[in-house]
N, C-alpha and C positions, 0 to 999 in steps of 0.2 A: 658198466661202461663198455666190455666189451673187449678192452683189451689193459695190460697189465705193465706197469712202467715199474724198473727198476734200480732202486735210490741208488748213486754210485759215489765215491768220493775220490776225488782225482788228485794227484799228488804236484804240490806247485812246482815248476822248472825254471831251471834256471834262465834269468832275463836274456833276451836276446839283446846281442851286444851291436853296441850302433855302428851305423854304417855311412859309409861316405857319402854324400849329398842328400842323405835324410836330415834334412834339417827342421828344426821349428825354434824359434827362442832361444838364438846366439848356436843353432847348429848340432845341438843336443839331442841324443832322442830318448825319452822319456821310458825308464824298464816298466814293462808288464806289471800291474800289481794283481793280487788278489778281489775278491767283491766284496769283503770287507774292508781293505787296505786302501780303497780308490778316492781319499783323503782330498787329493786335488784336482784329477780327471772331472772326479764324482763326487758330492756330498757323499756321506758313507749310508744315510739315510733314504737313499734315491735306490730304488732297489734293480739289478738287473733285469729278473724275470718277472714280469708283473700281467694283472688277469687273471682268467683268460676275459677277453673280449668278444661280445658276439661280430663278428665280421661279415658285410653284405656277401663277400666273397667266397669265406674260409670256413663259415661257421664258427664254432667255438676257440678263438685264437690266444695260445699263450704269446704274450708277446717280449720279445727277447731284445733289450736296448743297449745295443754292445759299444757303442762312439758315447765320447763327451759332448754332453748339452750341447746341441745346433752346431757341430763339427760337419760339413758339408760342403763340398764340390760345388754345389748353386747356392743361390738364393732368392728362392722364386718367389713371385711378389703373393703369390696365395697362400704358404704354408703357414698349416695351422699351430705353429707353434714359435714361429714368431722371425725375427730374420736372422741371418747368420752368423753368429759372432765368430767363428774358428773357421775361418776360409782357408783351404788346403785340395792338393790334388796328392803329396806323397803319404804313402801309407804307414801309419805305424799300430803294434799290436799294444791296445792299449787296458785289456784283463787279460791274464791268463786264461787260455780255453777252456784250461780245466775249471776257474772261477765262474765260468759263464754256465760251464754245463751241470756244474756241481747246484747254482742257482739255480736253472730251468730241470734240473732234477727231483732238488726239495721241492718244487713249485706240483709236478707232474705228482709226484707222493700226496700232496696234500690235496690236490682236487680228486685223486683219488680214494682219499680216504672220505673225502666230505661227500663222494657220487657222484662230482661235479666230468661234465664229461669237454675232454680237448678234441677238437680236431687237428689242430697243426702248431706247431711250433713255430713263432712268426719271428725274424727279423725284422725289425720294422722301428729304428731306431729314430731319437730325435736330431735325426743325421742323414748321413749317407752310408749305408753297412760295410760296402766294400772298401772302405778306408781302413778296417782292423785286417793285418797283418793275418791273425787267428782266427779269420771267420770259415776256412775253408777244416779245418781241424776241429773247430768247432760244429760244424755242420755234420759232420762226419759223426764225433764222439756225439752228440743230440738224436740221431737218427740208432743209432746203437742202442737208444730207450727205448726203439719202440714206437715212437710217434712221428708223423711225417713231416718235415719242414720246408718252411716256404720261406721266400725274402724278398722282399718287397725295394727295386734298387734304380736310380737313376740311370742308371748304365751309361755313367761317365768315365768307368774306369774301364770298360770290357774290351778297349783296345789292349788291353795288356793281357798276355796271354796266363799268366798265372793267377789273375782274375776271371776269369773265362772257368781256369780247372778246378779251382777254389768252389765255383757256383755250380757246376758240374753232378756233385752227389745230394742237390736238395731236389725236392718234390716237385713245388711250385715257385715258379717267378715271376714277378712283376715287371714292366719293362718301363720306362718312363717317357714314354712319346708324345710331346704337348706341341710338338714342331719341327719340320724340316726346312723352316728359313731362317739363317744364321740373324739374320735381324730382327725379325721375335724371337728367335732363342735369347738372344743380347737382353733382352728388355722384359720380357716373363720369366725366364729360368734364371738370369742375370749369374752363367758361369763364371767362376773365377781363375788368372792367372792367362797362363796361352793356349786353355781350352780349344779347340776346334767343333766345330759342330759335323764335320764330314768323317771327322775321324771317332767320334761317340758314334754317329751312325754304319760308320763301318765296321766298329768293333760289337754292334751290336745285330749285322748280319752276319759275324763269324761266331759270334753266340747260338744265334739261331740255329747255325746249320749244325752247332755240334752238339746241342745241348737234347737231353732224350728222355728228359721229363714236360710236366707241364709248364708251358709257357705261354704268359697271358700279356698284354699291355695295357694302359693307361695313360689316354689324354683326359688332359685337365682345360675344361674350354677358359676364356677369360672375357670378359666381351671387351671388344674393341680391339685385340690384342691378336688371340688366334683364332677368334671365330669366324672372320670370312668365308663363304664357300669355294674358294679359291683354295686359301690354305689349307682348307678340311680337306679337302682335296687332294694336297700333294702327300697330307701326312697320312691319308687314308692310304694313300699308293703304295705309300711306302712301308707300311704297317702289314700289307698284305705281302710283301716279301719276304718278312718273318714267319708269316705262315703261323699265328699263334693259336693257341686253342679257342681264346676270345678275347677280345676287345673292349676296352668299358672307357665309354665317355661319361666323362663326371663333371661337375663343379664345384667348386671350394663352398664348403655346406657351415662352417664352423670360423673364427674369425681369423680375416687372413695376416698376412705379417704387414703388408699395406691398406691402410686406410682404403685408399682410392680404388682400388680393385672392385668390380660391377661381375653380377655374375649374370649370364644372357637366359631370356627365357625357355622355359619347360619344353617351349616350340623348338627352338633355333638349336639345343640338344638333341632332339628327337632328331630335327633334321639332320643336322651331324652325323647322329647315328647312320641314318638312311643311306647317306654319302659313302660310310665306311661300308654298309652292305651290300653297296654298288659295286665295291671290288672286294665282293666273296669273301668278306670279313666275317665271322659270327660276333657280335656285336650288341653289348647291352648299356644301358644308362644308369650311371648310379647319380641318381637326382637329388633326392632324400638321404638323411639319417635315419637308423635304424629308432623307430618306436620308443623311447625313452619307458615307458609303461611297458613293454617287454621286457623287460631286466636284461638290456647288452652286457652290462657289468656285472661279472662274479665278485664275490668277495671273498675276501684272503683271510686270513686268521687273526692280522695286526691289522686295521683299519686303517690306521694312520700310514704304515709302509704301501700299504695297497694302494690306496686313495693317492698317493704321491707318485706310484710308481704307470698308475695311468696317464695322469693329466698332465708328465711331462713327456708325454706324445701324445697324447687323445683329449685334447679339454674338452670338458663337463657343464653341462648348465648346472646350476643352483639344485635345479628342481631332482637333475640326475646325483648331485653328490649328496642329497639329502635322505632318496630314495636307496642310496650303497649303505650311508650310515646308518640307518635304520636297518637295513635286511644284514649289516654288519655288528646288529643288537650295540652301534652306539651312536652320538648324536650330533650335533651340528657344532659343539665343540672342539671337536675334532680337526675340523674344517675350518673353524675361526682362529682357532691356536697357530694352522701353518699359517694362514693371512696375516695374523699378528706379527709374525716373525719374519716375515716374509718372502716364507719358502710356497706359498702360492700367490698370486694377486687376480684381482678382477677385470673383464677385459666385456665389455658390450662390444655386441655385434647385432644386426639384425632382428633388433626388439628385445634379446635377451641378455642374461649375464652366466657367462662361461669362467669357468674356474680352471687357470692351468698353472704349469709349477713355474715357478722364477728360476733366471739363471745368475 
């Protein structure tokens, strides 16, 4: 593999004590647990570190899910895992760091011992990352293995400057630019609370200018919504004042959290593209899913924790969860028993059937 990760076990800390206008449910804030202990945040079943995943981007990605099931700042009408039940902008730390990294630890030992090779340690929650209190602690003690981290973030909080320093010691970051007019913001990202859209966009050119790793963005087209050439337009302009390494215009490839949602053609992305390369953007299109007959999915030692801990971020066709159970020497059993129970359910989209975890 090339390079050598080492298993480490972190000692739990004492819960941080709640703070004044951190509220959620009567004003309480919920202490830190462990990644066994995550009883109500988390099924205890739902695992933190799960993968790795092959990623169009990232190559081989552990992927790291540190918020409670769909805990997010937006609720965009394409996200593939469905819309947002825990709407919030105040942060709280809701594993201990060291639970997270002690996860993405064991996880890095056993793709090592199996030959399985990572490229990156991913944040990439079924959330918004920057809402855990402990992601910056956590980034820190994860990169201390060895491996490089990225985090994949709306950058809805990056006006706040201890977000900004927190995101500071990872590798790679994702930035989330689907729009710079407050009225498709409203209605494709559908922010929650007294969000601003000038002030997400300002704190994410104070990002830019401080941050000294790689930095990448990500619009997501919508048709009818922000695909005009008009808006491609203003958000191309303004994409290039980040100055990022690259640019990826995508489209929602997997089923979205709204029905109604159109995705524009192969055309009207490329053009897109074109648009962003017009203001010296480097700039690629993620139009497709990765080859399902490639094997994106590793598989982990427990089928069942693995297989759960993708598909509540990454749904699966049929044909992909069949192809994990098998290269995971077990079988479609597996798979019927969480639908039984109903810690997965079935979701058609676009001719086919994707498999993702319930919340």
């Amino acid at each position: 593999m090339g390079r050598r990760w080492s298993l480490i076990r972190v000692s739990t800390r004492t819960p941080t004590p709640a703070m004044p206008g951190d509220v959620r449910r009567g004003g309480r804030r919920p202490a830190a647990v462990s990644a066994r202990e995550a009883t109500g945040w988390r099924r205890p079943d739902l695992p933190i570190a799960f993968g790795p995943v092959r990623s169009r981007r990232l190559g081989w990605s552990l992927g790291i899910n540190n918020v409670p099931p769909k805990t997010c700042t937006y609720s965009c009408v394409y996200c593939q895992v469905g819309a947002t039940d825990q709407a919030r902008l105040e942060r709280e730390e809701f594993f201990e760091p060291g639970a997270i990294v002690e996860a993405v630890s064991e996880s890095l030992a056993a793709c090592q011992a199996a030959g399985q090779p990572v490229d990156y340690a991913t944040f990439v929650p079924d959330g918004e990352p920057t809402l855990d209190l402990g992601l910056g602690e956590a980034i820190r003690d994860i990169s201390a293995l060895g491996v490089k981290v990225a985090v994949l973030t709306n950058g809805s909080l990056l006006w706040r400057d201890e977000v900004r320093a927190e995101l500071a010691p990872a590798d790679w970051v994702s930035l989330k630019v689907d729009t710079v007019d407050e009225a498709i913001w409203r209605r494709l990202n559908r922010p929650i609370g007294n969000l601003r859209l000038e002030t997400v966009l300002d704190g994410m050119r104070r990002f830019a200018a401080e941050y000294g790793g790689e930095l990448v963005t990500e619009t997501m087209l919508v048709a009818g919504l922000n695909d005009e050439q008009a808006a491609i337009e203003r958000t191309a302009a303004f994409v290039s004042t980040l100055e990022p390494l690259r640019a990826y215009v995508a489209i929602p490839t997997r089923p979205p959290a709204e029905r109604w949602v159109q995705v524009p053609t192969i055309e009207a992305v490329r053009h897109a593209a074109e648009i962003f390369r017009s203001f010296e953007v480097p700039t690629s299109c993620l139009v497709e899913e990765i080859d399902e007959s490639q094997t994106p999915f590793a598989v982990s030692a427990d089928p069942r924790e693995g297989l759960l801990g993708i598909v509540a971020v990454h749904p699966m066709t049929e044909s992909a969860v069949r192809d994990y159970l098998a290269r995971a020497g077990a079988d479609w059993s597996v798979a019927q028993a969480l639908l039984d129970v109903g810690r997965m359910v079935r979701v058609e989209h676009d001719g086919r059937t994707y498999l993702r975890a319930s919340r």
